[in-house]
VMD Tcl script that draws the C-alpha trace (Angstrom):
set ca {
  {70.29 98.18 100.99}
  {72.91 96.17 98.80}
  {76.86 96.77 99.12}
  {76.27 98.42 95.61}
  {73.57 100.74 96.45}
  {75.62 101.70 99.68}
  {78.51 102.82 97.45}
  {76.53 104.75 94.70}
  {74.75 106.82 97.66}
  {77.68 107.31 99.38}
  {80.65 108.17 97.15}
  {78.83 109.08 93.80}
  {81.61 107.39 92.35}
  {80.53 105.33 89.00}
  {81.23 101.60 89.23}
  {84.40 100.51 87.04}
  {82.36 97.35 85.95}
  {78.36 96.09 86.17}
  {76.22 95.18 88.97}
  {76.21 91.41 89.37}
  {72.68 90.23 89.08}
  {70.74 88.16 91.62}
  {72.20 84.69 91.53}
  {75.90 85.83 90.02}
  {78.83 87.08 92.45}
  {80.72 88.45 89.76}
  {83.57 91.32 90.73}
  {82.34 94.49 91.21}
  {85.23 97.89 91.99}
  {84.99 101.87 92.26}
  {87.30 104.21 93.85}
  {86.39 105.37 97.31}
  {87.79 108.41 99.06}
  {89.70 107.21 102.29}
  {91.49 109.42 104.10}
  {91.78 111.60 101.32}
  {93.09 108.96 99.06}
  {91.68 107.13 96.05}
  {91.27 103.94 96.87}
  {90.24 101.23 94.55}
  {88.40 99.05 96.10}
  {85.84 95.63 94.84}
  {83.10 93.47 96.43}
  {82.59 90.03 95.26}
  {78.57 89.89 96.77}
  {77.41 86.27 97.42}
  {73.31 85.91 97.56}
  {73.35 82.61 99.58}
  {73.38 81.90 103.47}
  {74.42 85.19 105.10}
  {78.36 84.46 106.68}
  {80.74 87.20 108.00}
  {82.45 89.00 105.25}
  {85.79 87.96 104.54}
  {88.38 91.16 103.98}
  {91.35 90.11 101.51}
  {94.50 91.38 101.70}
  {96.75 91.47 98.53}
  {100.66 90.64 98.70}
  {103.25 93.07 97.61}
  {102.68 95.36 94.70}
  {100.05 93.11 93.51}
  {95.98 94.09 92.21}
  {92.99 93.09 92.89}
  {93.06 90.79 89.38}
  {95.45 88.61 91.44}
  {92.54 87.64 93.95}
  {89.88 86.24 91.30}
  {90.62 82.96 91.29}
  {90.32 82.61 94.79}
  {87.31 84.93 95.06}
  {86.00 82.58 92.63}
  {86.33 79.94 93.77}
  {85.11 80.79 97.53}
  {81.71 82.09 95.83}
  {79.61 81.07 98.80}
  {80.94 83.91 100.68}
  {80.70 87.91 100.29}
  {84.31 88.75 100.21}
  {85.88 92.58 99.86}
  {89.06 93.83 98.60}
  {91.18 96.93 97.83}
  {94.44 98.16 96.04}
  {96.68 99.17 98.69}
  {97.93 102.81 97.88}
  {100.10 103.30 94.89}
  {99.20 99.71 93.41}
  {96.70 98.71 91.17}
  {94.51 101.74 90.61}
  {94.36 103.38 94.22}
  {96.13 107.14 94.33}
  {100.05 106.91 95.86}
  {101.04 108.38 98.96}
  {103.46 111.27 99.00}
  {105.36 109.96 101.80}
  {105.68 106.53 102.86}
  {104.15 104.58 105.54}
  {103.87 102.22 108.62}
  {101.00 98.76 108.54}
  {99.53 100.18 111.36}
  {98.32 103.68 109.28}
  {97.10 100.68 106.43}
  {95.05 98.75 109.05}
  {93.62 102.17 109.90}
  {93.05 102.17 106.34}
  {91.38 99.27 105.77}
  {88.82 99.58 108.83}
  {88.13 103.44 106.84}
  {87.71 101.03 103.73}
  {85.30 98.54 105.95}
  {83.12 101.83 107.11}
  {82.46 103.08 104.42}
  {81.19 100.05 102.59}
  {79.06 99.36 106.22}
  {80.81 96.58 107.27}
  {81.16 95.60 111.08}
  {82.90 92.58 111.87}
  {84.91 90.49 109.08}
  {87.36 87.66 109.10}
  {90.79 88.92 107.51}
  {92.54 87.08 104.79}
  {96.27 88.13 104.20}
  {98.55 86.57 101.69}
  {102.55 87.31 101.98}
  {103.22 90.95 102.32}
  {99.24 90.82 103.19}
  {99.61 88.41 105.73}
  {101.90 91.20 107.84}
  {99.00 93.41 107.50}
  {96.59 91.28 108.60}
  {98.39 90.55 111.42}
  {98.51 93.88 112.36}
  {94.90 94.59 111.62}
  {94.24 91.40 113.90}
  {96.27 93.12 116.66}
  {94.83 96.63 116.15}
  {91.18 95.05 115.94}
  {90.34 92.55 118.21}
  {86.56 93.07 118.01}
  {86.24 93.72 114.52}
  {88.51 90.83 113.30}
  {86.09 87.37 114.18}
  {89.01 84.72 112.47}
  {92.44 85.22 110.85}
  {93.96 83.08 107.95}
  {97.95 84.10 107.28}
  {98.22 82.53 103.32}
  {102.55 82.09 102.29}
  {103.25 84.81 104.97}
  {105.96 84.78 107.79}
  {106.39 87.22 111.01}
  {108.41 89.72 109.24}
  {112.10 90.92 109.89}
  {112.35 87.87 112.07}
  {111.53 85.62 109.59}
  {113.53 82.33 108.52}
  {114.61 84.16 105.09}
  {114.68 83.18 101.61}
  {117.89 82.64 99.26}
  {119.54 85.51 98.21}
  {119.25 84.42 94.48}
  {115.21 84.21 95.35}
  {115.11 87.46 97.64}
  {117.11 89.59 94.64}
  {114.40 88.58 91.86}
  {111.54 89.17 94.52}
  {112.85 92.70 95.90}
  {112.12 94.65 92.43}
  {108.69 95.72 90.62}
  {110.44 94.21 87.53}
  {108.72 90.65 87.79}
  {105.20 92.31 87.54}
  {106.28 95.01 84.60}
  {107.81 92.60 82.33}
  {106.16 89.50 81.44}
  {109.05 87.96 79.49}
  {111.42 88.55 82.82}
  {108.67 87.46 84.76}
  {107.69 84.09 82.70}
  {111.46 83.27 83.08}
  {112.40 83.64 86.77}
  {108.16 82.41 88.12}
  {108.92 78.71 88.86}
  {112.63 79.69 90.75}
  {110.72 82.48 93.04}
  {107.17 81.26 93.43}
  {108.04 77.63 93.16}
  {105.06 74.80 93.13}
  {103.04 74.71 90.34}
  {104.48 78.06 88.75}
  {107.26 76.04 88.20}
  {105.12 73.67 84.98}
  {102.06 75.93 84.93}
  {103.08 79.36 82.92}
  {99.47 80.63 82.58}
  {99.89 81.80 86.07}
  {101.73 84.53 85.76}
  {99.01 85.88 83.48}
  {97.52 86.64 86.38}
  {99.70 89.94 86.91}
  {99.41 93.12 86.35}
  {101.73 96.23 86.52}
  {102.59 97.56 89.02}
  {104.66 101.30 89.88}
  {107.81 101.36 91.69}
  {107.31 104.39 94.07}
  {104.18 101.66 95.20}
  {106.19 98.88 95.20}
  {108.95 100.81 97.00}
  {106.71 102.01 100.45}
  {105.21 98.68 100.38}
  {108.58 97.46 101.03}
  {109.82 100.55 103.78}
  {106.47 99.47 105.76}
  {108.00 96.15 106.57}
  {111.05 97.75 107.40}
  {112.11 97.31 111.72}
  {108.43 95.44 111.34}
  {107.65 91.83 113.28}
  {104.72 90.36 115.23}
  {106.64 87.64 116.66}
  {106.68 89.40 119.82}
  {102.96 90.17 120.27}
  {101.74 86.97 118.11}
  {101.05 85.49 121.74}
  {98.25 88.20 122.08}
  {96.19 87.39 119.41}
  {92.71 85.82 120.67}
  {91.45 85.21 117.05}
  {91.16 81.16 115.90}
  {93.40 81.60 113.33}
  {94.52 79.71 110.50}
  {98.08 79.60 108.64}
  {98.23 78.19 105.35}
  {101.69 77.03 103.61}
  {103.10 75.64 100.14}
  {105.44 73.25 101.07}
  {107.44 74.11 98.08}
  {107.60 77.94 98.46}
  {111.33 79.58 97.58}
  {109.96 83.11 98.94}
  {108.30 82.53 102.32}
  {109.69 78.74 103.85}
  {107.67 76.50 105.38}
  {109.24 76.92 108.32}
  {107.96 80.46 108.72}
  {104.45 78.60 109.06}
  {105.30 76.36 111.77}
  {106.80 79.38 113.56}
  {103.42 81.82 113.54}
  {101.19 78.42 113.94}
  {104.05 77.58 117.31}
  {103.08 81.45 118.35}
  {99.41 82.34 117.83}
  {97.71 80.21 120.98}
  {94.61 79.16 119.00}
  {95.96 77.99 115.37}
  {95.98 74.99 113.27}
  {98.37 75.22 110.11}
  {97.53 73.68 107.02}
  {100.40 72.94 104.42}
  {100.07 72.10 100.71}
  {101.58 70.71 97.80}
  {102.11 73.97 96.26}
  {104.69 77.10 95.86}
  {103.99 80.64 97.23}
  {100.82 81.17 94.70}
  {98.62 78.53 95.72}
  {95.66 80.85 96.38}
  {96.02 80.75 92.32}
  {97.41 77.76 91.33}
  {95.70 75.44 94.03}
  {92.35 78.16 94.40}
  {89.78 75.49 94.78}
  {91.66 73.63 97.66}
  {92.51 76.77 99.75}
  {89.10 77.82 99.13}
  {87.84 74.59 100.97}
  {90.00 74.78 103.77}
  {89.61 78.69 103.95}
  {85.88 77.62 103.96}
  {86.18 74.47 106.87}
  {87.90 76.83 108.83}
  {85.85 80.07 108.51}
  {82.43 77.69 108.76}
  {83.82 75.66 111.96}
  {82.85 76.54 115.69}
  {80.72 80.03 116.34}
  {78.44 82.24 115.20}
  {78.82 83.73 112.17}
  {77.11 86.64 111.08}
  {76.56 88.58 107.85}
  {79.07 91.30 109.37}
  {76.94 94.26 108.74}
  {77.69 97.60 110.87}
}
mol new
graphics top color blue
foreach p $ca { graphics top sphere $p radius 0.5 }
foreach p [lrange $ca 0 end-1] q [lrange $ca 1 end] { graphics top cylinder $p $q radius 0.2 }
display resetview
């Protein structure tokens, strides 16, 4: 049974766009019930050579539009996604809450779409939770990639003039604030190429605001020694949010890692998709068995 049959049969929910047909691996989302929560949640299917799913996960206050270009260009490989709660179109929470209660969200997200084991994408504020779902899922998480992401409160930090712009929902709600501050935040590319910040959508603040109180206290630097998964840590080496040097420090901490830097700012899984695809892609395809990730 396809991941779109599963999901029809299960939730009754309708789809929020088509079906891709055979051959296509065009976007497909619906809201599932998790935990009591509407979640929004999308498949990008891939027909080819089975491979373990991939689970992406989004950075701060950001939707799943923000992924396509990535998704796209790593076609060759079924890859799943959701809104984290109170961005995008998944339901709010009433109170806030910790990454570990989202990594328990995600693997409710994983079972009910019938997948197994996955490798886990995170990109900045999704690169903390992946971490954590890495920790909390040993078995169920086959390879980790950390995209423009650092080890949290222990982190080598930004400028203030770059953390002040970053901190507020404003640079997602309002295009014309957000077309003139892109290249001094996300540096790289966004810094000539203004089409990427078409890429955004809006986002509310009560979301943006528990995203941010989750990462509060938070940091895997001490338990980043634990982690068994090959793991991967991708850097721009012109990125004003997350510094490089937060890359050599989870790459110096996580025993079997390899880090991969390039000529980009903090959006490169936009602005450079095709060549973080292909090392995404090396990496995930190098050394081991890999499996179609199906419960």
């Amino acid at each position: 049974m396809s991941v779109d049959e599963t999901l029809r049969r299960r939730n009754a929910i309708p789809s929020d766009r088509p079906v891709a047909g055979a051959g296509e691996c065009e976007m497909s989302s619906r809201q599932l019930k998790v935990f009591g929560k509407s979640i929004r949640v999308a498949v990008w299917p891939c027909h080819g050579k089975a491979r373990t799913p991939l689970l992406l996960l989004n950075g701060i206050g950001a939707s799943l539009e923000m992924l396509t270009p990535f998704a796209d260009a790593l076609a060759d490989r079924e890859i799943v996604a959701f809104d984290v709660p109170g961005s995008g179109k998944s339901e709010a929470t009433i109170l806030p809450y910790r990454l570990w209660m989202l990594s328990m969200l995600a693997s409710g997200v994983l079972d009910q779409l019938g997948y197994g084991r996955v490798d886990v994408l995170g990109v900045s504020w999704g690169g903390a939770l992946a971490q954590q779902f890495a920790l909390q899922n040993p078995r169920r998480c086959r390879k980790l990639v950390l995209a423009a992401t650092s080890q949290g409160m222990l982190m080598v930090p930004p400028r203030l003039s770059v953390l002040s712009k970053f901190m507020t929902p404003r640079r997602f709600n309002d295009p014309g604030y957000r077309k003139q501050i892109a290249g001094e935040i996300y540096g790289g590319k966004a810094r000539t190429e203004h089409l990427l910040v078409e890429e955004f959508r809006t986002t509310s603040r009560r979301g943006y605001l528990y995203q941010q109180l989750a990462l509060v206290g938070w940091t895997s630097m001490p338990w980043l020694p634990l982690l068994a998964q090959p793991t991967l840590v991708l850097a721009g080496d012109d990125d004003p949010v997350v510094p490089l040097a937060n890359a050599r420090v989870l790459s110096m901490l996580i025993r079997d890692s390899r880090l991969r830097v390039l000529n980009d700012g903090h959006l490169f899984l936009i602005s450079s998709a095709e060549e973080a695809a292909n090392a995404v892609r090396e990496f995930l395809d190098a050394n081991g068995r890999d499996t179609n990730g199906k419960a």
